[in-house]
Every structure is written in C-alpha cells, then in structure tokens.
N, C-alpha and C positions, 0 to 999 in steps of 0.2 A: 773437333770444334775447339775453338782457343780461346780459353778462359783466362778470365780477372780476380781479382780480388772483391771488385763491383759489381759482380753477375752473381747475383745475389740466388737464381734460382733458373734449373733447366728444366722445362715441359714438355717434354716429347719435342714436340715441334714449336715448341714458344720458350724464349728466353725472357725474363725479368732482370734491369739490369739495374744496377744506382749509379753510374756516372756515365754524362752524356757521351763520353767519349766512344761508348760502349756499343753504343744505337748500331754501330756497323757491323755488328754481328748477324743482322740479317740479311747478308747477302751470304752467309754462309750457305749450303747447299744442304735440304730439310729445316732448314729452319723459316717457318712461316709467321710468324706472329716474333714480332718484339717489343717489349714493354717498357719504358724507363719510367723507373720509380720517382716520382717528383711529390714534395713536402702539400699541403694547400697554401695558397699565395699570400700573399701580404696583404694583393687590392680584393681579395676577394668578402672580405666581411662590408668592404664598404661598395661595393659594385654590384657583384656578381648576384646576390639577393634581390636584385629589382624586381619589380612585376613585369616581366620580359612578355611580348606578344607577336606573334608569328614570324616567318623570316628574318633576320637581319640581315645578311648579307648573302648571297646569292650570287656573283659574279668571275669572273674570268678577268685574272689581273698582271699584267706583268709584275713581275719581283719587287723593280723597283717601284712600283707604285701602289706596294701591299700596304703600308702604315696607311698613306693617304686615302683607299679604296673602303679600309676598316672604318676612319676617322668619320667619313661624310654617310655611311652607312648607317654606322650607332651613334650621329650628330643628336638623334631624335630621341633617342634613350631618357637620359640622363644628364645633367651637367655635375651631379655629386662624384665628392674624390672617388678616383680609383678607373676612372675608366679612360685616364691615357696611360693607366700602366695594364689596362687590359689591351688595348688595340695594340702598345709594344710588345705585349708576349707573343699575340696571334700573329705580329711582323716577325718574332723572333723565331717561333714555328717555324714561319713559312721558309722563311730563309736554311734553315734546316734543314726544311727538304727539299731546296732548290741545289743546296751544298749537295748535298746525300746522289740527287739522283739528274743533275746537271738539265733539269728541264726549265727554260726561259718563261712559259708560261704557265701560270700554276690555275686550276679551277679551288676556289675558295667557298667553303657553303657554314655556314653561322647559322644554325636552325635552335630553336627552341620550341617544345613539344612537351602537352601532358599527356599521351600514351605513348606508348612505345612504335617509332617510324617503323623500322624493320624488325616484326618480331618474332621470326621466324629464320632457322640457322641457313645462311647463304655464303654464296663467293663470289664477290664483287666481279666483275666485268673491268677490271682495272690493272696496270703495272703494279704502282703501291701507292697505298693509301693510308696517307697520316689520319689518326684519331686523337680528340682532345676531349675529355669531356668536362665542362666547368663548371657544372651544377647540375645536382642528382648522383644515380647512380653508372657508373661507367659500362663500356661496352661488355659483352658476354661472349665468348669462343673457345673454341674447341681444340686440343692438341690433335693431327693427322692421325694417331693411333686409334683417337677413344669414336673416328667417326665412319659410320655406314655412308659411303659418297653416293651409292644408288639409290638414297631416300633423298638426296638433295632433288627442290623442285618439285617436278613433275612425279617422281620417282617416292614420293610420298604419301601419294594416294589421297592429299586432302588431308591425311594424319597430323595431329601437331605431332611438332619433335618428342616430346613424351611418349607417344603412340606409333611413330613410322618404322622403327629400328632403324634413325638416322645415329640416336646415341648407344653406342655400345653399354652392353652390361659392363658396370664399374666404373664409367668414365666420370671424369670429374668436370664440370663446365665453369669454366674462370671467370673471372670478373675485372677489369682492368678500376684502380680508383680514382675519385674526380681528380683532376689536374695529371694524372698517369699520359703518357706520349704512348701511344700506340702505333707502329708501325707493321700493316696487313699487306700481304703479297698478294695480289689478285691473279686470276686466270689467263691474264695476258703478259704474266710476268713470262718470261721465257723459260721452260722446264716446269711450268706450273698450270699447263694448262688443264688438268685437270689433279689439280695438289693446290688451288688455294686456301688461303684464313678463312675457315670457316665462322663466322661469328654472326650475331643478333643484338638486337636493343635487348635492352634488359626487361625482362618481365612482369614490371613494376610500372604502376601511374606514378603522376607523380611531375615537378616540372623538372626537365634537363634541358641545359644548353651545351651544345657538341658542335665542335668544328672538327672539318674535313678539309682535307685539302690534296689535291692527285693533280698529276702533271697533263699538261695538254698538249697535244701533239697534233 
C-alpha cells in the first residue's frame, strides 16, 4: 500500500488520512473504510446546533444542481449565519465524490435523528458510500480482520453485536469524528461482494445530523 506523510494511521482495512489528497487510497485493494481527518468547521458553532427536525434532504440530484437542491431543502431551517457555508461544504463533498468515482448522478440523504438509524453492524448494498457526520457522534466500523461475516444479518441469530460472535475477541470498533469524511466500500463494489465496510450508527442517543451520498446508476 503507498503511504504519505498524511496517512496518519493504518487499520487492518481502514486508513485514517489528514490531507484530502490522500482519500484515493481507497481504491487500494483491502482497504475498505477511509477516513480523512477534518478539524470542526467554522459555520458550525453558528449553524449546525439548531433544533434540526426530521429529514432535510432526501433526493436524487444531478452534480450540478447539488448547491441549489441543498439550498431550497434547508430554505426552512434557518436564516442565521452559517448555513450557506453548510450547504457549500455538502456541495463540496458531493463533488468529491463525483471527482472520486465519475458518477453524473449522486443520491444525496441529509437525515437528522435522536437514536441511532442503523444500529447494528452491516454492509451497505452500495458501490461507495461517502459519510459526513455534522453533529453528535460519528459513524462506528470495523477493520475486515476484527469481524465474524457469518453473524452479519440473518446469521446473528437475533443477537446484538455484543452477543453474535460478529466481533472477534480483541477487536477494537472505531469511531469516525464529527466533520471526519468517511469513505465505505459496499458489497457491490467489484471484489467486495462479500468484503464490504462493515459499520453502525453509534450507540448513543443523542441528536446527529449525517450525510450520505452514493452514486446512481
């Protein structure tokens, strides 16, 4: 695998990186999870703390009409500073992973929740899957090493993860931090069908606001 100065940390199968430049290390081959370490924002003390209430954004957008698709979505939010420089990060995202993985049409999902959506360790049904998370605590996943794949699902018995032997003895379960760029391989990545990111919502109430965004085909 070929390493930076900026690749601050390797995880079995997840990389942690500090400069964006770095994010392409997930096409490397085993490596499923990539993380770019990113500071908390600037507009976040004056935005991102609002009393946010269900969906925000939920739709299917062409590239170029991600600013405008974010803008008319969260019209209803807020007019306090800070949130045209949230809807340009989520356009700067998006663009990111339109560069990354050349799909014209992106699915875009803006959720806000006080329990945890998926709180049990899964593997997306997807190519790859950007995670953002902007308030609370970030996504949770697993290195390919630390996990039993016959307890994913069905193959769990009803068990939570604690109880299935989906996590191996020893394994350590990560944590990506608010504002962290997450990039997960799903089970239709090619070579990954059954080797994707395992990951969960965090196990915590609490409120979080996390964007997603995967290509549409």
């Amino acid at each position: 695998m070929a390493t930076s100065a900026a690749i601050s940390e390797i995880r079995g199968s997840g990389v942690v990186v500090d400069d964006l430049t770095d994010i392409t290390v997930i096409y490397e081959p085993g490596v499923d999870v990539t993380v770019w370490r990113r500071p908390a924002l600037p507009f976040a003390a004056t935005f991102i703390g609002v009393d946010l209430d269900g969906d925000v954004l939920d739709a299917r957008v062409r590239t170029r009409n991600v600013e405008d698709a974010v803008a008319e979505a969260t019209s209803r939010l807020t007019t306090r500073a800070g949130r045209d420089s949230f809807i340009a990060d989520v356009a700067f995202l998006a663009e990111i992973y339109r560069d990354l993985t050349g799909y014209d049409e992106l699915g875009i999902r803006l959720t806000t929740s006080n329990e945890p959506m998926c709180p049990r360790f899964h593997v997306d049904r997807v190519t790859l899957r950007l995670l953002c998370t902007y308030l609370g605590p970030g996504t949770e996943w697993l290195s390919h090493a630390d996990v039993d794949r016959s307890k994913l699902g069905p193959g769990a018995n009803g068990q939570p993860d604690c109880n299935s032997g989906l996590i191996r003895p020893g394994a350590a379960i990560r944590r990506m931090n608010a504002f962290d760029v997450g990039l997960l391989k799903g089970s239709a990545w090619q070579g990954c069908e059954k080797r994707g990111a395992v990951h969960r919502s965090p196990g915590t109430s609490g409120k979080r606001l996390v964007l997603s965004i995967d290509g549409v085909t």
